[in-house]
N, C-alpha and C positions, 0 to 999 in steps of 0.2 A: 405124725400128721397125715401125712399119704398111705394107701395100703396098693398092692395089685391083686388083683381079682387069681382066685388059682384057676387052673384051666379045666379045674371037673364043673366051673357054673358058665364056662362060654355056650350058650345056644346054639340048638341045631338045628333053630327057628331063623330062616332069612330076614334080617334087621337090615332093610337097604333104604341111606337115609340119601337123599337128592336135596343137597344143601341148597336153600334160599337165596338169591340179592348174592350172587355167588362171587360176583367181580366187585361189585360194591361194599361188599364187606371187605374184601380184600386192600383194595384202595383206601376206604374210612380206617380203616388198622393203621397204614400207614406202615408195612413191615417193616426192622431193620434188623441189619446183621446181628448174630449171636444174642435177638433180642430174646426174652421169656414171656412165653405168653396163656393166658388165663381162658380155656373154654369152658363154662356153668353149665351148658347145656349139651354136652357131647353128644347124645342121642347115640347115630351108628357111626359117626366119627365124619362126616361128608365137611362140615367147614375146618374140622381141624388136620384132616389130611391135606384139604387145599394151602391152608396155612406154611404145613410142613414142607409142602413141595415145592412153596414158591419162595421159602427162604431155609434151604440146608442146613445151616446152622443155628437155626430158632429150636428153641426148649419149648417144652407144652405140658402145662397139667389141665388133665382132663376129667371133669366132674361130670355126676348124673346119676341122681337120686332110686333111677329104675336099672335095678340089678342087670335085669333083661339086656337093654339099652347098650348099659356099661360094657358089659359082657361081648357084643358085637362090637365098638367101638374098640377094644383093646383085640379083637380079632382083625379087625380096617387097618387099625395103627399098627398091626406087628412088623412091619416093614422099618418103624422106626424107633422099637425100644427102647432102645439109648435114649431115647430124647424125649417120652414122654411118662410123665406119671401119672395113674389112676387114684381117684378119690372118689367113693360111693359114699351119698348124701345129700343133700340137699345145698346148695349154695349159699343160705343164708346162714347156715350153718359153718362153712367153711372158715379156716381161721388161718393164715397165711406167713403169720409168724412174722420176721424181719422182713420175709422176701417182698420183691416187688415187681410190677410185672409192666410190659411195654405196650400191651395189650389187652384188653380183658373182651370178650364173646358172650353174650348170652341169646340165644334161638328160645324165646318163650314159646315156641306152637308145639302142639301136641305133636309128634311124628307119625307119619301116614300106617310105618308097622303097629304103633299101638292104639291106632283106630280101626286098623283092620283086624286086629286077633280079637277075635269073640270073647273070649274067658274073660279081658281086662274089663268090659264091663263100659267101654267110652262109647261105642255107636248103638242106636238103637237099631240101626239096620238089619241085626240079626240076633235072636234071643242068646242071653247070658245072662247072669247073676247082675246084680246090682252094685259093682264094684268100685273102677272109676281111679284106683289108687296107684300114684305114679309110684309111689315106695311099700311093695308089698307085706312089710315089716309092721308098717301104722296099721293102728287098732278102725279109726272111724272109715265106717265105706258110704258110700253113695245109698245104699239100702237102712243103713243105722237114721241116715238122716229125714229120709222119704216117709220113715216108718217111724220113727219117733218125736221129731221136732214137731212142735204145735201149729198150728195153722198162721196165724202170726207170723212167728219164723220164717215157716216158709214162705208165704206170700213176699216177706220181705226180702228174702235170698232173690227170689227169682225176678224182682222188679231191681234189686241193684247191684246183682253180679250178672243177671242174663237178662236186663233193661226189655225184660218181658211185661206189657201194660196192662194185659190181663192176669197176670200174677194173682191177684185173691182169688179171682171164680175159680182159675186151675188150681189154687192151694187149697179152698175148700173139698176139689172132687177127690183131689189125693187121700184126704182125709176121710171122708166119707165112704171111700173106695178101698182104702188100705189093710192087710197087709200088702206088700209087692215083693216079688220076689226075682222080676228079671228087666231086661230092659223094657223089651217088647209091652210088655202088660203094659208099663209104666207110659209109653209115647204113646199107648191106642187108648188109655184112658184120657189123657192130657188131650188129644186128640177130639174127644167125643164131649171135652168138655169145653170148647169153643165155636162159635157159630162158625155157620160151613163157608164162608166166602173166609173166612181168617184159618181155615182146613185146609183149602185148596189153596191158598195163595204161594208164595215165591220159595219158602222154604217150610221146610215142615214143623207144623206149631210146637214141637217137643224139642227142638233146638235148642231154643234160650235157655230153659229149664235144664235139658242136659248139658248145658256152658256153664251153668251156675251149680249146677251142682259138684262139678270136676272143680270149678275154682273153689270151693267150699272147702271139701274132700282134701284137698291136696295145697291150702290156704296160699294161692299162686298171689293174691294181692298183697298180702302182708310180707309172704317170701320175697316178691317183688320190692316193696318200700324198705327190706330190711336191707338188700342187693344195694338201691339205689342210694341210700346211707352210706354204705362200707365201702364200695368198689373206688369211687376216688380216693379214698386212703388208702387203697391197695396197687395204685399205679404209681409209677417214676413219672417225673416233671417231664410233659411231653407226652406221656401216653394215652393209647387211643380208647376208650369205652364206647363198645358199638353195641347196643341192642335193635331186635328184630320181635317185634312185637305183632297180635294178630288182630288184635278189637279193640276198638276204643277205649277202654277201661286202663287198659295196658297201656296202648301209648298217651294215652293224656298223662297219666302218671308219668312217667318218662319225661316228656315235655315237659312237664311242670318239675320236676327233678334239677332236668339239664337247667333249665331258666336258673332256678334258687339257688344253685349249687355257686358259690365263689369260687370252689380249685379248678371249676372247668369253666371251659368257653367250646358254645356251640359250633361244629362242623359243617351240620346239615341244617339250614334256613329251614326248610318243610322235609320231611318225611321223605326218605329214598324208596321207589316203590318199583314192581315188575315192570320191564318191559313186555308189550303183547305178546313176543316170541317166547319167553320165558313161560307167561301166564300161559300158552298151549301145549309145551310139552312140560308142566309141572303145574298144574289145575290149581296146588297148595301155593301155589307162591303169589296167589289172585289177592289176598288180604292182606298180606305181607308190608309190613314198613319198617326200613330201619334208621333210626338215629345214631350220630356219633357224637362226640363227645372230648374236648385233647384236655388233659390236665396240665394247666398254667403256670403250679407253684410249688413251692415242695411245702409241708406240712409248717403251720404256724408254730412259731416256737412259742415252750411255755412261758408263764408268767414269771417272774422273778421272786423268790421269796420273800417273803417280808422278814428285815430284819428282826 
């Protein structure tokens, strides 16, 4: 079920991850002794070291879909071997077996090292390929989709994964304009293809497009709904599901989750968000919300056979 990473794929790429809601995750966990606990999104390992250090005897399996990622998190954690296990893949993915856990983690934001490496293909801030993929395994990239999906399609990606409202004009010019080959090309077209006060304004008009295209790419919304299904059957009566979500999309789902869910009962009334001091030395923790979650019941038993 578990595998460990061998040490010829650790990176010699600095993966320094500055975990989110860092005390408040802590707290909505709820730690307890010898408890086991579930991180989805280990990134470079920054919530599940705080985990470790503030309860000695908690066990941790630690997922994450980007080799990369994975690869510096199992270099973070090597302090605590003994107590943690590596799984490469995707979460939704994951299968858990009998075990059950006293906590489950999930950090849905992109992490700041893999917006800043050029190759991956997530920032248009500096030209790269058109890549986009949290798991460099998967065949579809962020360019298969730019460059192949019909105008349609894409108009429709970009108005309901990146709640972009000029979506058709920028899906027509893509089209019109295409092939692409890198990021850059890709924001100064999208760029050029909306009036100049909606150019200049608060963030830059290729944003949305590129949030919907990464959510595409790396299908974060179904991965998400498939998460939000399983994770309560994967907790002990009592344990905590705390997600950390970045845009609306994410946490409304969530919200609407936690509400429908019968094994759980709501922790956080409204959304746990940065304090200012947080938001200045960690700029990524500005969107940031997390929900928690206690599991109330243990699993309904089955039905009775019929004689």
């Amino acid at each position: 079920m578990t595998r460990q990473l061998p040490d010829s794929q650790l990176s010699d790429r600095p993966f320094v991850h500055i975990p989110v809601l860092a005390e408040a995750v802590l707290a909505g966990l709820s730690l307890q002794p010898n408890g086991i606990y579930l991180d989805a999104t280990v990134g470079g390992g920054g919530h599940s070291r705080l985990i470790l250090e503030a309860m000695p005897s908690a066990q941790l399996v630690a997922i994450d879909q980007d080799q990369t990622a994975l690869a510096a998190a199992q270099a973070n954690l090597a302090d605590f071997c003994d107590r943690v296990t590596f799984w490469q893949g995707n979460f939704a993915s994951y299968a858990p077996g009998a075990q059950r856990f006293d906590g489950i983690l999930a950090d849905l934001g992109v992490s700041s090292p893999q917006l800043d490496t050029p190759e991956r293909g997530f920032s248009f801030r500096q030209t790269a390929r058109l890549d986009m993929r949290m798991d460099q395994q998967q065949a579809l990239t962020a360019a298969e989709i730019i460059n192949h999906w019909d105008e349609k399609s894409l108009a429709d990606l970009f108005f309901h994964a990146g709640e972009e409202r000029l979506s058709r004009r920028i899906a027509r010019r893509i089209v019109e304009q295409r092939p692409f080959q890198t990021t850059t090309e890709l924001a100064q077209t999208i760029a050029h293809s909306v009036p100049a006060k909606y150019r200049y304004g608060r963030i830059h008009p290729a944003t949305r497009v590129f949030q919907a295209l990464r959510i595409a790419v790396n299908r974060e919304l179904e991965v998400l709904e498939q998460l939000l299904n399983q994770a309560p059957d994967w907790l002990k009566p009592g344990g905590r599901l705390a997600i950390i979500s970045f845009h609306s999309l994410e946490d409304r789902r969530v919200k609407q989750a936690f509400r429908s869910c019968e094994q759980l009962s709501i922790m956080t009334k409204k959304p746990v968000t940065a304090v200012p001091a947080e938001v200045q030395s960690n700029p990524r923790a500005r969107s940031a919300k997390l929900r928690v979650a206690e599991r109330t019941s243990a699993a309904a038993p089955l039905p009775a056979s019929a004689p």
